[in-house]
N, C-alpha and C positions, 0 to 999 in steps of 0.2 A: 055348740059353743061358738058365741059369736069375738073374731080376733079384731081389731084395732090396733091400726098403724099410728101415730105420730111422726111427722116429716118436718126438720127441724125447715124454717122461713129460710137461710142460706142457701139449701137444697133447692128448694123452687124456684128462688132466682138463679141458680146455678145450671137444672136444667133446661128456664126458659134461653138465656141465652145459647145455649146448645142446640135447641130447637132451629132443626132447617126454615128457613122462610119460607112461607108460601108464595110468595110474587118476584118474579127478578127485576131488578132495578137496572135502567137502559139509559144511557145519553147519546145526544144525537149532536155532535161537533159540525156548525156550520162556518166558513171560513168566508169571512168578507172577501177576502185578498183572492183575488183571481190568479191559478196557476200560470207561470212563467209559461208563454210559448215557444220553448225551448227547441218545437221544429222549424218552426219561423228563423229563429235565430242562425240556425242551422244551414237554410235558405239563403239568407245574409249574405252568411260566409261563404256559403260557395261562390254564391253571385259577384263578390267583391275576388274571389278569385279569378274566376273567371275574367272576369274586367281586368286585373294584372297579369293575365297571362294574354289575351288582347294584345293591347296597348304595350309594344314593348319599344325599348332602346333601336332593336334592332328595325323592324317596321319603319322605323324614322331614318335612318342611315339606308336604309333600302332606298327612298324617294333622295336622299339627300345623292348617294350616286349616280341615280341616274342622271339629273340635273349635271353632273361632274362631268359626266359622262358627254351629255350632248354636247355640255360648253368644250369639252375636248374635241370632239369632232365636230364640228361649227369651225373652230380655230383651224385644223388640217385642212376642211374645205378651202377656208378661204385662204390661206396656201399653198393649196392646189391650182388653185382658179386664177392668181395672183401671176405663178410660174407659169401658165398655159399660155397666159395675156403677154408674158414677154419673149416666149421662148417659142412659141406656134411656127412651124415650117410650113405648115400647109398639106405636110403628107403625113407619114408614118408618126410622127412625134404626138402631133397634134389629135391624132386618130386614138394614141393610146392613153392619151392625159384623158381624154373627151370620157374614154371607156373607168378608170381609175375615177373622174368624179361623178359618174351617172350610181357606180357604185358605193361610192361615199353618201350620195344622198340618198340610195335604197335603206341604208344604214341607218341616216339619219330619219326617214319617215320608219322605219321600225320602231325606234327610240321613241319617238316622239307617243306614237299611238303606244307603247310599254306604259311611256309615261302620263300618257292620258287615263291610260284602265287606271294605273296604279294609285292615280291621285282622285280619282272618282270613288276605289275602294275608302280612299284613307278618310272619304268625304263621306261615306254612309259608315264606316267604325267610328269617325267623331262624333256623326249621330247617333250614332246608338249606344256609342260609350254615355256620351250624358243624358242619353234616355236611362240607361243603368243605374248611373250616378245620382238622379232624381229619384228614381225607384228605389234606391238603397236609403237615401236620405228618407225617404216616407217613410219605411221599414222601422228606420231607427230609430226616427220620433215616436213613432209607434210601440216599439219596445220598451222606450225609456220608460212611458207610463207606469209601465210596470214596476219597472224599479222603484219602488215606494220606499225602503228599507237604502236606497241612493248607493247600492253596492256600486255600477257603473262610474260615480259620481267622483266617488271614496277613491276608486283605483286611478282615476286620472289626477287627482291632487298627489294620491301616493307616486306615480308616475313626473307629476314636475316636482314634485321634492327630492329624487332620486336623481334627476337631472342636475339639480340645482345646488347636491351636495356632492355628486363629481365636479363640477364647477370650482366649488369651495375647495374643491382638494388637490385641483391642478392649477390651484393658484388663478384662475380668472378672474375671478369675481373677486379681489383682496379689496380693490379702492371702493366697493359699496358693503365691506360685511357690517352686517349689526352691532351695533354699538353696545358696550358694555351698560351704560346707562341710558335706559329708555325715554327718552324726549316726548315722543308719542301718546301721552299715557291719558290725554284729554278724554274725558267718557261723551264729550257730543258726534264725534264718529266722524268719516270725513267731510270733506266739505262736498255737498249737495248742488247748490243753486247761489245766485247771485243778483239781489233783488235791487232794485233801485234806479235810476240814483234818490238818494235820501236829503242832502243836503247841495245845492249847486249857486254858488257863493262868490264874488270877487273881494267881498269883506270893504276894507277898506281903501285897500290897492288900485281900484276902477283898470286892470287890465295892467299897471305901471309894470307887472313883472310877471312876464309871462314863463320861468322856471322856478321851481321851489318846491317846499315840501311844506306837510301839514300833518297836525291828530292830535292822539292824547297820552299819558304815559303811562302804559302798562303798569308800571309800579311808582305809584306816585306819592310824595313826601308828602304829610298830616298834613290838611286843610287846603290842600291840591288836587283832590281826586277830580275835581271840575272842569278844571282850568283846562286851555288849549294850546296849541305852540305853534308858528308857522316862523321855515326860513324862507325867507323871499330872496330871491336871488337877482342879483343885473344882467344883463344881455352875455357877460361876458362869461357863465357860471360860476360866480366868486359871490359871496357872504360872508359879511365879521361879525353879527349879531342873531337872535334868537329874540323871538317876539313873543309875548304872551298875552293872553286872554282869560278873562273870568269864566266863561260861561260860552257856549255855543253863540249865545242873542249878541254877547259881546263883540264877536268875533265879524261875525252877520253884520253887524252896526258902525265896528271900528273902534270900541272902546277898550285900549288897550293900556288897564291900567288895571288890574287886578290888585284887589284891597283883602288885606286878612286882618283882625283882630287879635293881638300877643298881648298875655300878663306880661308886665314888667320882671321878667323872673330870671334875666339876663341869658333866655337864648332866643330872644327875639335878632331884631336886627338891627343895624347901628341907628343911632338919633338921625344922621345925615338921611337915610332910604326912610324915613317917615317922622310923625309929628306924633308927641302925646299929648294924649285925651283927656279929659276930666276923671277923675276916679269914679271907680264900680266897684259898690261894693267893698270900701276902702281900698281899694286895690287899683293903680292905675295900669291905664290900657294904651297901645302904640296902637293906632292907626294906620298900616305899611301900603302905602301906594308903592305894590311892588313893581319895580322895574319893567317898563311896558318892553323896552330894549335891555338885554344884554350883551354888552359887548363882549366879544371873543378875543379878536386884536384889531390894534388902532387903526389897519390901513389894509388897501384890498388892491394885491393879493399882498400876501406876508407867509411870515411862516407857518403860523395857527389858522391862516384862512380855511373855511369851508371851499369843497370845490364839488361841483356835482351838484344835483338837484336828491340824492338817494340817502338822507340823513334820517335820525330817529332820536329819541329820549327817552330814557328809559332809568331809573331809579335815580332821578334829578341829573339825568348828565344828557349832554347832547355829542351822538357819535356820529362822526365822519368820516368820509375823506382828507383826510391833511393836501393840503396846497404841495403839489408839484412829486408827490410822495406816493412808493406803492405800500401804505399803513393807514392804519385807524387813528383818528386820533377819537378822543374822549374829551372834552370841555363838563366840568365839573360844576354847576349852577352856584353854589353853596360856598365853596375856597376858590372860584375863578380862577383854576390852573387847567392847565391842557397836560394829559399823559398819552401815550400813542403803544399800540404793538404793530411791528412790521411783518408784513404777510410774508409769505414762502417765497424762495429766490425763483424769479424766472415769473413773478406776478407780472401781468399786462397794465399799464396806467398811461395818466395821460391821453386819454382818447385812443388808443392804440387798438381795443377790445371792447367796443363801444356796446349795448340793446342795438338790435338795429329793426326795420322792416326792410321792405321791399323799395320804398321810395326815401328813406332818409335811416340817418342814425343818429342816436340821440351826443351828444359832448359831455364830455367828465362824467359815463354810466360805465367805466369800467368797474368799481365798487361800487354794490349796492348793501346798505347797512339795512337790516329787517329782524325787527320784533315777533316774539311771540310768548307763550305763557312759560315758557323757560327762561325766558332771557334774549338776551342779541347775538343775530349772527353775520355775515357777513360771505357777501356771493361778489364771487370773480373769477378768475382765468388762470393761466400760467403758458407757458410754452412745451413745460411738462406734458400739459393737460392736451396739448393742440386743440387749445381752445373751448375744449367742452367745458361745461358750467363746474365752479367747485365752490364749495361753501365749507364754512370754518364756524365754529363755534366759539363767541366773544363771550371771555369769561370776567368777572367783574373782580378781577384782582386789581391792585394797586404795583405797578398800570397795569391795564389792561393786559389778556393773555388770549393766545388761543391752546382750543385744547382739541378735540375731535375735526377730523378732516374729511370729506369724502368729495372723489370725483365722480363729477354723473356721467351718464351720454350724450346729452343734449348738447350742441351745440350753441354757445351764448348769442353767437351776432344771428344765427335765429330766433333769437328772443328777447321780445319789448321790454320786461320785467318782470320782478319776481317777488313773491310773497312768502311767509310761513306761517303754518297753524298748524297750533297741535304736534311740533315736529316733524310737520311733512313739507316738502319745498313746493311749490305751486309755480310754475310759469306759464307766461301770457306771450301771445303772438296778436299784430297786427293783421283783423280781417278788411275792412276797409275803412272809413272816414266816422261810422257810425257805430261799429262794433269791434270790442276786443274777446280774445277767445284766451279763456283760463284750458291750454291742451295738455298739459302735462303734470305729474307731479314725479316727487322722489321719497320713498316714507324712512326717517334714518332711524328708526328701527329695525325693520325688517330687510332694508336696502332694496325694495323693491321700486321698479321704475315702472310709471304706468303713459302710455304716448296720447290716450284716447281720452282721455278728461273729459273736454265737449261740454264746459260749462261760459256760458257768454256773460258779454258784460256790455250792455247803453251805454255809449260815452256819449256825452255833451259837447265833447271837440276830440278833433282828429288826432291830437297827439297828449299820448299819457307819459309825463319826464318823469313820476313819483309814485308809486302804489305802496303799500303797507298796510297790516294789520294787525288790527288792537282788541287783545284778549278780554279787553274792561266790557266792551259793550257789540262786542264779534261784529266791527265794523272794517269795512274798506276803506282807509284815507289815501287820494288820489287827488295829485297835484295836475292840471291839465290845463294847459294853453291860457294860463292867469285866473284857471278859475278853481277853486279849493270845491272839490265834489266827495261825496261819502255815500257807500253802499252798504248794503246787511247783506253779510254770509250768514248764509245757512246750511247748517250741519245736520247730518241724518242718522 
């Protein structure tokens, strides 16, 4: 009798999976990353002990007395030797001074030879402390490699934050904390390099005014994005007027009559500031041969006078210096009135707290007014401050206001002048006739001060009375010894 199974198809898939494998399956983990030589490291730290256990406080005070020591007994000799020369009998007296100084200077040549080994040792531990010292440095570059994953890297940032937030909290650091509203927030990064000059111009002036200011305005009123603005100043730093230009070529050329084209739609400007046209279009047109000059006030100096070569324009207004005043003023292009805010008590003006160098300082650079893609700020001093740099941020109320304040470290009459970009303060120092040095910044964000900049700048003449810069086309306008010059900042 032959039997027959039936195995239902579940079954067989149910047993193969059950079925042991025939082959074991094996991976073989290879790791790029080369293990930490963590006995090396080890090494390090002894070696850097060792070196601190060396080199100590006390080893230096060893040398430093004995030097004490001889100049003390030097000084006895020679009042010893002093009293022998007046008081010698010729017998007994003289016989025992003679014995009292042969023994002072057994004394002294002991000393001396003490102090020769000792300073001979302290001559081969120098050397060999920074034979150490190189040797540890090799080590550690060495190590660093390693650090791929930048854990070393991590813990020294974490190390100045923890520094830098006990700081915050014993009250040091109050006049640079970060500002509620970040200024900073430009995405071309900071400023880099500083290329040029681009434009090196006396326009139409031929030299007549060798202080002044120049550029273009950050924020500028419809059908002015173009246009240019210089104040020329007289010998004496005083201006009542603002000049304008159509065009860069204008400027270059001297043609300072800039022309815009208005529908008659009654927000042009009066009949008197221009002539109408023929119609266009049925619609007629005003031709504004706009004001090459505007006047500020009638007479120089006065009370609305400009004073200073450090002025700026900015959303149709021109800010200054007020005449004889520690304030802004504001001159409005548009209703021709003057509004002013007054700086903090104990401001420096009047030449009192000048840019300076080494060989001169510049007259009426206690305010200096600067632009940037926020708005205007304005850099100066106080007594407060003992003099270090302080900058204010000029806010475009009706009048004028300041709002955020910070003092920095720098010292002002160390520094030629000053720019902003991006929210960060930039100052410049005199290197010599042919070079200026961008060495510092302040970033009012983060409040951080950085002393090592190290970005230069080709001048054309020896003395820079004006620098500023213009968010529109990230240029340097730089008023110099009569001559209107312009650079390109570059951001990284």
């Amino acid at each position: 009798m032959k039997l027959s199974a039936i195995v239902p198809l579940w079954a067989l898939l149910s047993l193969t999976q059950q079925a042991a494998p025939l082959e074991k399956c094996s991976c073989d983990l290879n790791l790029e990353e080369k293990a930490f030589p963590h006995d090396k490291l080890q090494t390090v730290e002894g070696n850097a002990t060792d070196c601190k256990t060396h080199v100590t406080p006390e080893k230096a005070l060893e040398l430093e007395s004995l030097l004490m020591g001889l100049e003390k007994r030097l000084t006895q000799l020679h009042n010893d030797v002093t009293i022998l020369e007046n008081e010698d009998d010729g017998e007994l007296y003289g016989v025992l001074s003679l014995f009292v100084i042969e023994n002072e200077m057994v004394e002294i040549r002991q000393l001396m030879d003490k102090l020769n080994r000792t300073t001979l040792e302290y001559q081969v531990l120098t050397a060999d402390t920074i034979q150490q010292l190189e040797d540890l440095k090799t080590e550690m570059t060495k190590l660093e490699k390693f650090d791929t994953m930048e854990v070393v890297k991590g813990r020294k940032v974490n190390r100045q934050l923890k520094i830098a937030l006990e700081k915050c909290k014993s009250g040091v650091n109050t006049n640079v904390a970060p500002t509620q509203e970040l200024y900073g927030t430009c995405e071309r990064g900071p400023l880099r390099k500083v290329t040029g000059p681009v434009v090196n111009t006396k326009g139409e002036f031929s030299g007549d005014y060798p202080y002044g200011a120049w550029g273009r305005d950050p924020k500028p009123e419809a059908g002015k994005d173009r246009w240019y603005w210089v104040v020329p100043l007289t010998s004496s730093q005083y201006a009542n007027y603002v000049r304008f230009y159509s065009s860069l070529n204008a400027l270059v050329f001297g043609v300072n009559n800039p022309e815009s084209r208005m529908h008659n739609s009654g927000g042009g400007p009066d009949d008197e500031d221009g002539e109408w046209l023929e119609e266009e279009d049925g619609e007629e047109l005003l031709q504004w041969r706009g004001p090459g000059n505007i006047q500020i006030s009638p007479s120089n100096p006065a009370t609305n006078t400009i004073q200073g070569p450090n002025n700026v324009l900015y959303g149709g207004a021109l800010y200054y210096n007020c005449y004889n005043q520690d304030a802004v003023c504001r001159f409005n292009l548009t209703t021709k009135t003057v509004t002013n805010v007054k700086l903090p008590k104990g401001t420096r003006y009047n030449s009192k707290s000048n840019f300076c160098h080494l060989e001169n300082c510049f007259l009426f650079t206690d305010l200096d007014m600067i632009t940037d893609e926020s708005g205007v700020w304005v850099v100066y001093t106080t007594t407060q401050a003992l003099g270090n740099l302080v900058l204010s941020k000029v806010e475009e109320t009706e009048p004028p206001s300041l709002s955020k304040t910070w003092t920095t470290s720098v010292y002002k009459r160390s520094v030629s002048n000053t720019f902003m970009a991006c929210g960060v303060l930039y100052a410049t120092r005199y290197i010599d006739t042919n070079m200026e040095e961008v060495f510092y910044s302040f970033d009012t964000t983060t409040g951080m001060e950085n002393f090592k900049v190290g970005i230069f700048i080709n001048k054309v003449s020896p003395n820079i009375y004006s620098l500023n810069y213009s968010p529109v086309d990230q240029m340097l306008y730089v008023y110099s010894d009569a001559k209107m010059v312009s650079y390109k900042a570059l951001f990284g």
